[in-house]
Structures are given as C-alpha cells and as structure tokens.
C-alpha positions in Angstrom: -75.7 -134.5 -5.4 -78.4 -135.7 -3.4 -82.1 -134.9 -5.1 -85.3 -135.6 -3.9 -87.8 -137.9 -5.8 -91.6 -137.8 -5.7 -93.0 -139.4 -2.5 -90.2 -137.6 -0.2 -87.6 -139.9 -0.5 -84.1 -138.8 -1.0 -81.6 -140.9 -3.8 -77.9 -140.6 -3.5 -77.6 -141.3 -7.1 -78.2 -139.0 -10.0 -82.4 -138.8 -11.3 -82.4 -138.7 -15.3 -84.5 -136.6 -16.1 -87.5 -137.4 -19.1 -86.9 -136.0 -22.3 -89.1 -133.1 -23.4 -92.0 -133.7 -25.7 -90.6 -131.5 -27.9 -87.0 -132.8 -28.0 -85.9 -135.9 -30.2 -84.0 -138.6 -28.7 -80.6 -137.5 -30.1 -80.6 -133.7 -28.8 -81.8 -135.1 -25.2 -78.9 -137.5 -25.3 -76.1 -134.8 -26.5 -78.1 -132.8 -23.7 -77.2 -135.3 -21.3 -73.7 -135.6 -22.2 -73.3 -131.8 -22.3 -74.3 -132.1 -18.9 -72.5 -135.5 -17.8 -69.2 -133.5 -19.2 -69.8 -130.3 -17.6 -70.3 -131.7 -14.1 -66.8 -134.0 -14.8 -64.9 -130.7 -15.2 -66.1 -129.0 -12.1 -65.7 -131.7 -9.9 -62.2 -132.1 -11.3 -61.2 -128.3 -10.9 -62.8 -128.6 -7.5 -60.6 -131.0 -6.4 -57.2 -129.4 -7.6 -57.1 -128.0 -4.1 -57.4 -131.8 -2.4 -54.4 -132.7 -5.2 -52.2 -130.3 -3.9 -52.9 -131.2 -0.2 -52.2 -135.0 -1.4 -48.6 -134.0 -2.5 -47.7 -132.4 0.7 -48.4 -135.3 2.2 -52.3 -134.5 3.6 -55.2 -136.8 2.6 -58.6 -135.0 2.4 -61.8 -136.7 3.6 -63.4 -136.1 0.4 -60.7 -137.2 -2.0 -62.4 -140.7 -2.3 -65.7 -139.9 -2.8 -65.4 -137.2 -5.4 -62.8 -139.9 -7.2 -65.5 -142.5 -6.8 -67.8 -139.8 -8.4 -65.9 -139.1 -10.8 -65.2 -142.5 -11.8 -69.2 -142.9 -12.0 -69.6 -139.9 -14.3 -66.8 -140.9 -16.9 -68.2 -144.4 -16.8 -72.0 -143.1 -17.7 -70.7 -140.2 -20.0 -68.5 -143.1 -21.7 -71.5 -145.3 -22.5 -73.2 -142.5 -23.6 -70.8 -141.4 -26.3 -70.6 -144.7 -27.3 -74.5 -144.9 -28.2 
C-alpha cells in the first residue's frame, strides 16, 4: 500500500487524504472508517488462503506483514470509532 507523495518520494504508510471543502468533519470521518473497515476485510479474506497453508504446517512469507497490517488498521479504525 505504497503511495507516492508530492516531491517524488514514496511512504510505506497510509497518506490521509484532506477532507473536501464541501464535506463536514463527521461525514469525512465516517468516510474514513468506511474505508479503514473495508480495507480490514479484504486483507483478511485475502489471507484465508495463507491460514489454511499455516495449518498444514506451511508458513507464508507474507503472513507477518499483512498481520502487522492488519494490526495497524484495527488500531487506527479503533481510535477512530472512538472519536
């Protein structure tokens, strides 16, 4: 999830994006956990597959990261709930 800010540099992390002028505070924050809880459930049906391979006894490169990803999103989609 890699994305390219201004000046050409690349951030590993999610870029929030700004609110539109049009859109109140509140919509742009149910907006962003909308999106926050829509990216959890991908990643987590994406990984079913690396689940499976775990019980037979096979450990995929990519379990880790997409747990510590994961992990991230719930964390920021839990503090935004909370707000």
């Amino acid at each position: 999830m890699s994305q390219r800010l201004p000046g050409g540099k690349w951030s590993s992390g999610v870029v929030m994006p700004e609110p539109a002028r049009d859109m109140n505070p509140e919509a742009f924050r149910i907006q962003n956990i909308n999106r926050d809880a829509e990216q959890l459930s991908l990643l987590s049906a994406a990984m079913q597959s690396d689940l499976q391979q775990l019980r037979k006894g096979m450990l995929s490169k990519e379990l880790e990261q997409n747990l510590k990803k994961m992990e991230k999103l719930a964390k920021r989609l839990r503090e935004e709930v909370r707000h």
